[in-house]
Every structure is written in C-alpha cells, then in structure tokens.
Backbone as a chain_set.jsonl record, in Angstrom:
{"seq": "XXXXXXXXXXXXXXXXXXXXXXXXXXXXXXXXXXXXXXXXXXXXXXXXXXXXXXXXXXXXXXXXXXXXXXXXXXXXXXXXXXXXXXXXXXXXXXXXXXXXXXXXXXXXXXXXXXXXXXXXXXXXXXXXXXXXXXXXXXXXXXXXXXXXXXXXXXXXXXXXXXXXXXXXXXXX", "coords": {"N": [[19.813, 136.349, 116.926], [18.667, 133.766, 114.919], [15.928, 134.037, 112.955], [13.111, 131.768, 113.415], [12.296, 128.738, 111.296], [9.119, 128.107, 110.297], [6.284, 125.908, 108.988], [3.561, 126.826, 107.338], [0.428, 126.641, 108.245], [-1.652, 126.347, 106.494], [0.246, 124.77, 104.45], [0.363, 122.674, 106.349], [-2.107, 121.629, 106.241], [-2.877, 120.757, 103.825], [-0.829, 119.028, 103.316], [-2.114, 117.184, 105.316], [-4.699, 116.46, 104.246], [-3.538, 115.335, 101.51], [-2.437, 113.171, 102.398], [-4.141, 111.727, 103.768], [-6.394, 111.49, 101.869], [-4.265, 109.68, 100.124], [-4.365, 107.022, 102.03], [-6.619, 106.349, 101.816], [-7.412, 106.057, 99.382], [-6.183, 103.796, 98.959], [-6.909, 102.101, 100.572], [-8.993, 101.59, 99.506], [-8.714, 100.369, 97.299], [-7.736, 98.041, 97.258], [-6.369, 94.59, 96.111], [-5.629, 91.434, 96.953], [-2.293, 90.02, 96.949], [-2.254, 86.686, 97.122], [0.294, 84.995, 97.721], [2.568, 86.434, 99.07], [1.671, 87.731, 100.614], [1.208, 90.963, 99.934], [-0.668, 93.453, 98.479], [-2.187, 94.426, 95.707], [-2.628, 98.052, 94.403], [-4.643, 101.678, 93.525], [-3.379, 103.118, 95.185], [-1.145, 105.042, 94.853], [-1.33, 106.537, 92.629], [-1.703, 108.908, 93.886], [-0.073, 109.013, 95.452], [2.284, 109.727, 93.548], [0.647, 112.18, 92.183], [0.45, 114.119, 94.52], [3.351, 114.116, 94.626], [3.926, 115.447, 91.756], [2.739, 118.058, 92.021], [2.349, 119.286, 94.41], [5.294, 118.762, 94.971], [8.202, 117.783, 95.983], [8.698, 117.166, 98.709], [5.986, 116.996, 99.869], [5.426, 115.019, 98.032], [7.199, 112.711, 99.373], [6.32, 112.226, 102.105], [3.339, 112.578, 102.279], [3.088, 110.669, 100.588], [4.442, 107.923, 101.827], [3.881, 107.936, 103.977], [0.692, 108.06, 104.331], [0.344, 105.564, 103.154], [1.37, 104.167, 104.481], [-0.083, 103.916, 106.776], [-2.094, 103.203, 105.314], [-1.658, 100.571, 105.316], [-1.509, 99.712, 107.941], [-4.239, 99.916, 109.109], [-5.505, 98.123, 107.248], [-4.846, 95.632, 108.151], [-1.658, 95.0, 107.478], [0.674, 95.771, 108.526], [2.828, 94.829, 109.144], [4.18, 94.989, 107.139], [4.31, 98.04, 106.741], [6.498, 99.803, 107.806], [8.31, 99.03, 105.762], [6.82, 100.061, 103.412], [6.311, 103.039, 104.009], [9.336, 103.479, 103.499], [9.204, 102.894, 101.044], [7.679, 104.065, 99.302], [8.085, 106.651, 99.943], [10.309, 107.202, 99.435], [9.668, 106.995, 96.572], [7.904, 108.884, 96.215], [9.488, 111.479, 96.877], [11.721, 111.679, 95.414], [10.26, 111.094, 92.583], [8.897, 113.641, 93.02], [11.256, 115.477, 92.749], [12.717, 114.73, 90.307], [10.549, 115.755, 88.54], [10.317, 118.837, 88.282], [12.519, 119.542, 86.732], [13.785, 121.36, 84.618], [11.386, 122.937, 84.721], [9.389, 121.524, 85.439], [8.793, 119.906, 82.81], [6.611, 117.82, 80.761], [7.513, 115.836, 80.143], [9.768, 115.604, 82.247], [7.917, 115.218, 84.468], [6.973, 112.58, 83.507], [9.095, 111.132, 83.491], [10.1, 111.579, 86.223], [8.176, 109.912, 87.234], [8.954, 107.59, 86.102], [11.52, 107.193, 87.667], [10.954, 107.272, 89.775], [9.16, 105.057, 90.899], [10.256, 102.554, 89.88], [12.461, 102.993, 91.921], [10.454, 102.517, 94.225], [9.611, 99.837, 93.496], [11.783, 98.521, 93.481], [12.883, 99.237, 95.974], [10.654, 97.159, 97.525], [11.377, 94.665, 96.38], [14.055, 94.341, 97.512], [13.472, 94.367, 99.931], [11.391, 92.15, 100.661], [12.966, 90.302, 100.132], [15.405, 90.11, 101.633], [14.729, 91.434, 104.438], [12.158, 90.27, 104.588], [12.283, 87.603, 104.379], [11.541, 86.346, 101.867], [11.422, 84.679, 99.88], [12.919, 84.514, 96.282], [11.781, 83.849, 94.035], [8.661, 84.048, 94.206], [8.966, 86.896, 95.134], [9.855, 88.229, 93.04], [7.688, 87.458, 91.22], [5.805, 88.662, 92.682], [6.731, 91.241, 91.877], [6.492, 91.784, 89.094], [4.16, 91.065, 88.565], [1.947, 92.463, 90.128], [2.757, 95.257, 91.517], [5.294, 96.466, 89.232], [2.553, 96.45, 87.356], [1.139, 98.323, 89.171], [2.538, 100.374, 89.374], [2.952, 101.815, 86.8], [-0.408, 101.911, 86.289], [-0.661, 103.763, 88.137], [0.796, 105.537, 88.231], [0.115, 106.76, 85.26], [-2.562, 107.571, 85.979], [-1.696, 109.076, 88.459], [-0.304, 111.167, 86.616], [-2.402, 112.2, 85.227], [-4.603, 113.046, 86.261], [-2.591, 115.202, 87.638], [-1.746, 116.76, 85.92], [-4.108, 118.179, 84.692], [-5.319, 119.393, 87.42], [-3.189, 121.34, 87.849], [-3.504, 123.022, 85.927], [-6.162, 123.778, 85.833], [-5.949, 125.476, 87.865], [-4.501, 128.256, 90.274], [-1.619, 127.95, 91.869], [-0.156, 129.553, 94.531], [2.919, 131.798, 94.192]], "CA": [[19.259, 135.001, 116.904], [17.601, 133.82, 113.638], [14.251, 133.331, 113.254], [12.361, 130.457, 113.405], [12.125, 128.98, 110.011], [8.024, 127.404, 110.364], [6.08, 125.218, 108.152], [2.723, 126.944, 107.077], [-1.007, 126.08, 108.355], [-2.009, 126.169, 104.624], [0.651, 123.287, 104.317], [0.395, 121.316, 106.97], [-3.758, 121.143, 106.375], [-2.858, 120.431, 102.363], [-0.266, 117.95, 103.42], [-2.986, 116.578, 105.78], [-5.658, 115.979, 103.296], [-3.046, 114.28, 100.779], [-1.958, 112.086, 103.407], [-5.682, 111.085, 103.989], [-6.134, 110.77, 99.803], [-3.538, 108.766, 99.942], [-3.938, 106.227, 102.576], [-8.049, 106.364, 101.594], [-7.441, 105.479, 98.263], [-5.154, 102.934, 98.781], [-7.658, 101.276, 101.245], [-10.366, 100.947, 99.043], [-8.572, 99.567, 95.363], [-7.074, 96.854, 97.611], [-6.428, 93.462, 95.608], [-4.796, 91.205, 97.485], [-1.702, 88.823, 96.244], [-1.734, 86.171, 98.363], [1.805, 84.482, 97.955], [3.482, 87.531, 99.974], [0.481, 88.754, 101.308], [0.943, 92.317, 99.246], [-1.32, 93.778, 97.335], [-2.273, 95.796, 94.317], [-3.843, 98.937, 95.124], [-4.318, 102.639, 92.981], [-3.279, 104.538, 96.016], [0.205, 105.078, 93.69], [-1.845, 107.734, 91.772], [-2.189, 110.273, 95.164], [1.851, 109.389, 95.731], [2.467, 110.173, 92.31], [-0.268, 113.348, 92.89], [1.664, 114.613, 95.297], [4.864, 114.865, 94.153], [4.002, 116.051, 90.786], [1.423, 118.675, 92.222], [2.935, 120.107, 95.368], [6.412, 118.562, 95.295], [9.21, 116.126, 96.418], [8.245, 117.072, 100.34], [4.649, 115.823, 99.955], [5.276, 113.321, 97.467], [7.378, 111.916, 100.314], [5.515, 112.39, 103.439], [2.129, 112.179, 102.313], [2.894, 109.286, 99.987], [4.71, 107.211, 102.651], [2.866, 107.72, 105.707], [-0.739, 107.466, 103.895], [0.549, 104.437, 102.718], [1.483, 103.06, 105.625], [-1.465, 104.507, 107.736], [-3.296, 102.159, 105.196], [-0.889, 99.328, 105.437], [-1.465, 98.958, 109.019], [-5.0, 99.935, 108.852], [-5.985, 96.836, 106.651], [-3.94, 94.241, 108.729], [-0.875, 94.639, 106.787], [1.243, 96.743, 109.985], [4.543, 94.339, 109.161], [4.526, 95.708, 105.669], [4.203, 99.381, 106.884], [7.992, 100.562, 107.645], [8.987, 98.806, 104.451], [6.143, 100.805, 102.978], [7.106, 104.322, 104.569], [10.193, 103.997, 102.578], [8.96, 102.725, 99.375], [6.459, 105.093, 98.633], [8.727, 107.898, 100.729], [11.387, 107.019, 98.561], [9.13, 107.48, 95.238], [7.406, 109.983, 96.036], [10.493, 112.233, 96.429], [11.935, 110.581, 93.886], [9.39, 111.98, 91.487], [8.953, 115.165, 92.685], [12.592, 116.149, 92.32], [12.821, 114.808, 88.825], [9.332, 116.149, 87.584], [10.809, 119.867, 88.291], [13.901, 119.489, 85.711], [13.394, 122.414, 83.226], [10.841, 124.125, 84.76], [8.363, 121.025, 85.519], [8.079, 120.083, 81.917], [5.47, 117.007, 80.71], [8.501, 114.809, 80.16], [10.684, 115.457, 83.55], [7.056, 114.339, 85.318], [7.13, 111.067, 82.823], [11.038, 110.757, 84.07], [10.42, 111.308, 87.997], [7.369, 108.808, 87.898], [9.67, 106.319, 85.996], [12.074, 106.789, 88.281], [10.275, 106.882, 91.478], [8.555, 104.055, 90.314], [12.313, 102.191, 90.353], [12.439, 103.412, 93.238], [9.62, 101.651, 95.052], [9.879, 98.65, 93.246], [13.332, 97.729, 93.908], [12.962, 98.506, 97.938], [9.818, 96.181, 98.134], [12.293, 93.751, 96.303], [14.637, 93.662, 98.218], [12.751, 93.859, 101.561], [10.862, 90.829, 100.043], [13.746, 88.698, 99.747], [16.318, 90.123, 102.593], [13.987, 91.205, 105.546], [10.897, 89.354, 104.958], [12.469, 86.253, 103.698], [10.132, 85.725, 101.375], [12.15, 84.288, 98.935], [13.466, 85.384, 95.263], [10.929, 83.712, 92.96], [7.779, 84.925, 94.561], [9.048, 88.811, 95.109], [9.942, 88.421, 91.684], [6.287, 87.336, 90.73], [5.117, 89.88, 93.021], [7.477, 92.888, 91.307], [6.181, 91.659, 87.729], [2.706, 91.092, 88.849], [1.531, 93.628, 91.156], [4.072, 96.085, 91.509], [4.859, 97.152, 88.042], [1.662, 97.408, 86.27], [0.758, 99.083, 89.806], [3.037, 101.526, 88.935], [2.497, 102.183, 85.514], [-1.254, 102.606, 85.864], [-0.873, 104.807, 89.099], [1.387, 106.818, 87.487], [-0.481, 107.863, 84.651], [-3.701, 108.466, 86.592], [-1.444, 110.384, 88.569], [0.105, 112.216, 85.695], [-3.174, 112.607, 84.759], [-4.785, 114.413, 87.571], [-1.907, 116.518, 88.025], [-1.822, 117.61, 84.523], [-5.619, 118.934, 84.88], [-5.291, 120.086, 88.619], [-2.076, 122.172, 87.541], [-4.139, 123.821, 84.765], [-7.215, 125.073, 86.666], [-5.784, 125.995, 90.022], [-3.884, 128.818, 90.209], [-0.857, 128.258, 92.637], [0.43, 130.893, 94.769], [4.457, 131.362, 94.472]], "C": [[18.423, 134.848, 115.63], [16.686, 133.561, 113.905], [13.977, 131.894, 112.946], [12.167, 129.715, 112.118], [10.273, 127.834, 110.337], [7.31, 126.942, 109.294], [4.39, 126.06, 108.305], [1.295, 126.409, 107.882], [-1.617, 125.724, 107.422], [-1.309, 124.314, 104.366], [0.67, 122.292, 104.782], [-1.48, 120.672, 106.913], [-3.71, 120.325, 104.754], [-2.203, 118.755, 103.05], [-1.306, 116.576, 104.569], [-4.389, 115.856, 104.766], [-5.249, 114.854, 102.187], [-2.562, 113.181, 101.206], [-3.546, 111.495, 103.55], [-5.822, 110.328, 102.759], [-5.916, 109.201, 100.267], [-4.213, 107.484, 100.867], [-6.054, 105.637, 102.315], [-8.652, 105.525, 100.545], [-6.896, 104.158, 97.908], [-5.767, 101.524, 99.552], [-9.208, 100.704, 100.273], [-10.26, 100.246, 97.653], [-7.936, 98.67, 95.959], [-7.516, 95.625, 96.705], [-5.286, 92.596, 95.74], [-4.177, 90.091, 96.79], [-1.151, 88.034, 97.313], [-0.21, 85.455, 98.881], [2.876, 85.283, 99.006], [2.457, 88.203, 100.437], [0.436, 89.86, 101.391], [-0.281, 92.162, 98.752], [-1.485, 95.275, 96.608], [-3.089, 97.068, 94.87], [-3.647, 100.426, 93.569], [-3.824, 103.659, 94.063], [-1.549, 105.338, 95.485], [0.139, 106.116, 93.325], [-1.809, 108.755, 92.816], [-0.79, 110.227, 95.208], [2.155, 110.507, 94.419], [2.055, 111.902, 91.895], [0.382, 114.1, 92.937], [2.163, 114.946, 94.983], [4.866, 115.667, 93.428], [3.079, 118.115, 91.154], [2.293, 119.878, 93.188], [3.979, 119.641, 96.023], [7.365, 117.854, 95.981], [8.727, 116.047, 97.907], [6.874, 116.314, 100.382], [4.494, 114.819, 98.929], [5.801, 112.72, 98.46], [6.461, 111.091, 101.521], [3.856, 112.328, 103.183], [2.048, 110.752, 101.148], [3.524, 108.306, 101.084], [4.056, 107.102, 103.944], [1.825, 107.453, 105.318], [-0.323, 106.034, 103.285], [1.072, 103.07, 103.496], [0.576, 103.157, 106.824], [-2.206, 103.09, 106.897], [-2.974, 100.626, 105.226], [-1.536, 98.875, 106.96], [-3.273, 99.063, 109.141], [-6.0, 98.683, 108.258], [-5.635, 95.57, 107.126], [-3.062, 94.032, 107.584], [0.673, 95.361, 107.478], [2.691, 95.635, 109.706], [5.139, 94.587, 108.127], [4.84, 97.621, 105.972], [5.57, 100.204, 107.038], [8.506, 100.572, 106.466], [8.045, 99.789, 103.235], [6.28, 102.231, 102.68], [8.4, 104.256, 104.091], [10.233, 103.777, 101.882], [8.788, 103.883, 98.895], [7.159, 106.659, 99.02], [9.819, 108.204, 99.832], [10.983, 107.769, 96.86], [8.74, 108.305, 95.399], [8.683, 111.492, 95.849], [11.341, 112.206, 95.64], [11.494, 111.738, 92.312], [9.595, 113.447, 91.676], [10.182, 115.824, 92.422], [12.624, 116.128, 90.745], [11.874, 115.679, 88.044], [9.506, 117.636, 87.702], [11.636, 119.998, 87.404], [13.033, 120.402, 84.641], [12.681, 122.818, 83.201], [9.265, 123.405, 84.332], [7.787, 120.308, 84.177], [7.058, 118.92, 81.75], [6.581, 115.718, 80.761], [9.414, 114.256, 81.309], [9.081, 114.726, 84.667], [6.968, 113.01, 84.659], [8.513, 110.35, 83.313], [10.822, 110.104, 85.635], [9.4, 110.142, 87.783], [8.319, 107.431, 87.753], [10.621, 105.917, 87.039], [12.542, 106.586, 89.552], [9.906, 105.513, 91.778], [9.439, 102.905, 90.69], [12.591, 101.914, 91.412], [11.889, 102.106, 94.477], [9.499, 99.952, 94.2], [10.739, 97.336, 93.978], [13.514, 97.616, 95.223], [12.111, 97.594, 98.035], [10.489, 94.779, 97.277], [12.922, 93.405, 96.966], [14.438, 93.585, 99.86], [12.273, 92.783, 102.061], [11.777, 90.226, 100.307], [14.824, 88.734, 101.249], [15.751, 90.312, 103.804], [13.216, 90.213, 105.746], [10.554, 88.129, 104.534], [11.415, 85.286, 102.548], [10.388, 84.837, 99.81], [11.752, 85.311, 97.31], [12.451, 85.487, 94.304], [9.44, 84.345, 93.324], [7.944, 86.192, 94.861], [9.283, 88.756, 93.66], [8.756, 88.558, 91.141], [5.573, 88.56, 91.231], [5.672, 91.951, 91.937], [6.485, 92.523, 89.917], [4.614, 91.475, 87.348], [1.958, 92.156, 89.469], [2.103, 95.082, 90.953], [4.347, 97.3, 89.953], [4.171, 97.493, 87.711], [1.054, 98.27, 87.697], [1.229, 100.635, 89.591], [2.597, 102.775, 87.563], [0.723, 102.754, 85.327], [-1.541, 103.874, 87.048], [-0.667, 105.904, 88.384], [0.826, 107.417, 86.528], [-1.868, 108.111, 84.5], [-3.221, 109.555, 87.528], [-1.144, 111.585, 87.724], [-1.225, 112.99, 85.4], [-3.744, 114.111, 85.248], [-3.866, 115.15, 87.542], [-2.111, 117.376, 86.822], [-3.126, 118.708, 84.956], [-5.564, 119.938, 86.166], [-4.595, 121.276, 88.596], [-2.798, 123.056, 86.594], [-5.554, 124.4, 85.222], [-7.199, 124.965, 87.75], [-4.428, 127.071, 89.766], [-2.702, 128.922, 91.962], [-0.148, 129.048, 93.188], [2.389, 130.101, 94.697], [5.215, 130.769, 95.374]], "O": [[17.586, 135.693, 115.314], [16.358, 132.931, 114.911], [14.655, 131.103, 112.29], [11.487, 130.552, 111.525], [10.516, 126.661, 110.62], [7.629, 127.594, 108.3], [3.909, 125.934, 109.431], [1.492, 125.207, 108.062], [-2.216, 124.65, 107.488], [-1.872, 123.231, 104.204], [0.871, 121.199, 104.251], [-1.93, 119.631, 107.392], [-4.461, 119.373, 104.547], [-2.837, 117.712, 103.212], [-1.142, 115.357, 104.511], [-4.782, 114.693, 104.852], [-5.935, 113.884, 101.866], [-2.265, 112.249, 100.459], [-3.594, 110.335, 103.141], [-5.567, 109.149, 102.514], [-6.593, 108.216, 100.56], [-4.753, 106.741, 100.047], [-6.493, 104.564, 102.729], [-9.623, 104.768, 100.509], [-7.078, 103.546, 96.856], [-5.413, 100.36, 99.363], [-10.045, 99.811, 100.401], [-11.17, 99.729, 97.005], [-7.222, 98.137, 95.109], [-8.712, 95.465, 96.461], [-4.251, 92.693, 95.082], [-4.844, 89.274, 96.156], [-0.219, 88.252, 98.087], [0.255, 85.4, 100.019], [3.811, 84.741, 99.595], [2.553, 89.416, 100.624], [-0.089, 90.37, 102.381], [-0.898, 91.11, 98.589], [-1.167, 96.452, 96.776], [-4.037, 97.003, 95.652], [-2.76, 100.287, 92.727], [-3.856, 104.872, 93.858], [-1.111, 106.286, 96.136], [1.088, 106.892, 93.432], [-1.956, 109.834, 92.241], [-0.18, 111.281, 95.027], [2.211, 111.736, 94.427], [2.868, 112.706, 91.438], [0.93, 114.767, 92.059], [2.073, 116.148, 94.735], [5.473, 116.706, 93.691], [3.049, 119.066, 90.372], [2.728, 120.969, 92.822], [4.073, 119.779, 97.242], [6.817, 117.134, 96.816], [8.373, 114.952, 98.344], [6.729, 115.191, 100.866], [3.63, 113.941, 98.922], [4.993, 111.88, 98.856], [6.108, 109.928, 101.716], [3.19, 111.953, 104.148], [1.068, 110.023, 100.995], [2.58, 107.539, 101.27], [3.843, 106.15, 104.695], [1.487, 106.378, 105.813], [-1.351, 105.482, 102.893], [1.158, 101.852, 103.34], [0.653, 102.366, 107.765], [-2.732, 102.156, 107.502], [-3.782, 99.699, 105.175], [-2.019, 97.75, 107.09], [-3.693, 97.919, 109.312], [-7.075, 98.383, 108.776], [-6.043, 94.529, 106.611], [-3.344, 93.184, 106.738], [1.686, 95.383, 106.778], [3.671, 95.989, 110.362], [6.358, 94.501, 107.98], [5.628, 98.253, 105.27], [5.697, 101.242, 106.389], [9.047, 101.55, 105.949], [8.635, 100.184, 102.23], [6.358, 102.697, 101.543], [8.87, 105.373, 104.304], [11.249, 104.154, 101.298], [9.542, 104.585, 98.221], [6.785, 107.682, 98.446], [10.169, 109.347, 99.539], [11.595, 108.612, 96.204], [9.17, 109.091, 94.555], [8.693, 112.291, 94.913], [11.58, 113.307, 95.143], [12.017, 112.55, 91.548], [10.167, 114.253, 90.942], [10.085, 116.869, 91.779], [12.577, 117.126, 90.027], [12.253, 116.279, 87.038], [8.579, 118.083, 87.026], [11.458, 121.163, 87.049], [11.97, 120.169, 84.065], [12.411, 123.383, 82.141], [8.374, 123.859, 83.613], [6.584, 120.049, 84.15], [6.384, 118.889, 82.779], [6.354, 114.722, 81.447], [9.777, 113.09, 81.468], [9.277, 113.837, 85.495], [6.863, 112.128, 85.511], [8.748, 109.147, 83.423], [11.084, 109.01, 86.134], [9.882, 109.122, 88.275], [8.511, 106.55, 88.591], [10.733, 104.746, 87.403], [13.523, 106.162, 90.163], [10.292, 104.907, 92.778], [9.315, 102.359, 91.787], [12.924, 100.826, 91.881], [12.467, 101.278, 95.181], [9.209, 98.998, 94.923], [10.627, 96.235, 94.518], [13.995, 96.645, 95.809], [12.585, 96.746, 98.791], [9.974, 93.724, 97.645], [12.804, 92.243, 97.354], [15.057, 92.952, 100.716], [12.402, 92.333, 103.2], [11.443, 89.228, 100.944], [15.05, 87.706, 101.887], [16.094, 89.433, 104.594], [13.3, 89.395, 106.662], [9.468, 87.587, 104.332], [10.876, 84.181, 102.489], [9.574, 84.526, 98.941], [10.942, 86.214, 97.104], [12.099, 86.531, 93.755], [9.096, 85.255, 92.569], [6.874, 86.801, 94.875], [8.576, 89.587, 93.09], [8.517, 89.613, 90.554], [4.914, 89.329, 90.531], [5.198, 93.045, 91.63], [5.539, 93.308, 89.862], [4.034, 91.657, 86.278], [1.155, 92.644, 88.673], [1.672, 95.86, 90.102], [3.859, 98.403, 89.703], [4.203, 98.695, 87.446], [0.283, 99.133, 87.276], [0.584, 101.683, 89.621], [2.179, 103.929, 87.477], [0.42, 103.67, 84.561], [-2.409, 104.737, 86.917], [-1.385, 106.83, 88.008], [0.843, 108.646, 86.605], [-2.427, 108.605, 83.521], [-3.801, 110.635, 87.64], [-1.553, 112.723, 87.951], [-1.229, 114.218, 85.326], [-3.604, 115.309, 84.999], [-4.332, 116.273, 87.347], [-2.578, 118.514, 86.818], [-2.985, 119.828, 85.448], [-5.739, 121.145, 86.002], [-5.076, 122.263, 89.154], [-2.333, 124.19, 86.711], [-5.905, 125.526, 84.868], [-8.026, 124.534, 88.554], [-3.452, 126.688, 89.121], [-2.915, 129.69, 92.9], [0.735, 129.489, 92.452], [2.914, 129.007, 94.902], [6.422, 130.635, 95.174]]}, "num_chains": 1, "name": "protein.A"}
C-alpha cells in the first residue's frame, strides 16, 4: 500500500499566514469603483508574493481564497467566486512562469505579466457575461482599476520577493 503522500505543518501554517496577508491587505488599500461596485486594492502584491516566493500552489490558494475571504468580508460576497478564480488563476499563473530557468529576475517579470492577463481577462469577462454588467463599464473598470492594479501590485510584489528571497535562507 503506498504511503500517504501529506502536506507539511510548516506549510499549511506558512500557507495560513499568506492567506491572512493576503486577504488583510487587500481589506485595508480598498478604493472603491463605484460603476461595478469593484475596487482597487494592493492586496495583488501578497498574490504576486506568493507565487514568486513560495510558488504556483500558494500563489493560487493563498492568493484566491485571501482574496475572496476579503471580498466577502467587505460586503462584496457576489464578487468572491469570480474572485477565487481570478486571483487563483494569477497567482498560479505566476508562479509557474517565475520558475523558467531556474527562477530568474525576468521569468518573475513574465509570470506577473502573465498572471496579471490572467486576472484581468476573467474579471472581464465575468463583468460582462455573468454579472451583466455591460461592455463599456468592465472595460473602464479593466483600464481603470484593474491594470494599473496590477502593474503596481506586481512590482511591490516583485519587490518584496526579490529582498525576502535574498535574506531568508530556504530549506530544499
């Protein structure tokens, strides 16, 4: 009979804390756009974190669930599924890409871009096909919100990780 294959205490307390981060951070840079009743937030930078930090599994799972922990949290709970696979989406997303060649500075500039993509394009088209919210306002929202949300998450996440990765010595 094989063994069991089990998930760490180490990881599930890490993946607990970035899941907190996340959904912590995301609650307190709230700026809300009222046309679709999104909003801007930095909690992007902990997804982003994540992935780059300790990999496509907790960029997923602690970027999508803290992100929808804070979705519903704030009175925003009809956004939260569509959320849980934005951010679930980017976050693994990233971390896959930001590994290519052995993690370099460029494959994490790649995965954010094209995590980033990622979560964009589902809260596009969730915007327009679930949550009828029509074309021209998700549009405003992607080009308003959305993007530069991305862009400055991402390279406060890059940031942090960069630094974090350089004085913390990760076990194998």
């Amino acid at each position: 009979m094989p063994k069991a294959n089990f998930v760490s205490p180490r990881t599930v307390a890490v993946y607990g804390v970035l899941t907190a981060l996340t959904a912590a951070v995301t609650i307190l840079t709230v700026i809300p756009f009222p046309p679709t009743k999104g909003y801007f937030n930095l909690g992007e930078a902990m997804v982003f974190f994540s992935a780059l930090v300790f990999g496509w599994r907790a960029g997923a799972i602690c970027g999508g669930v803290g992100s929808a922990i804070a979705d519903v949290i704030i009175g925003y709970g009809a956004f939260a599924p569509v959320t849980l696979a934005a951010k679930g989406v980017e976050g693994c997303v990233a971390g896959l890409i930001s590994k290519f060649k052995g993690g370099k500075k460029w494959s994490s500039v790649l995965g954010i871009f094209c995590g980033g993509v990622c979560m964009v394009s589902i809260y596009y088209l969730a915007e327009v096909y679930l949550l009828d919210i029509g074309q021209g306002v998700a549009l405003t929202e992607l080009l308003t919100v959305n993007i530069p949300q991305v862009a400055i998450g991402g390279t406060l996440g890059f940031v942090l990780a960069h630094y974090v990765r350089k004085s913390i010595r990760f076990p194998k």
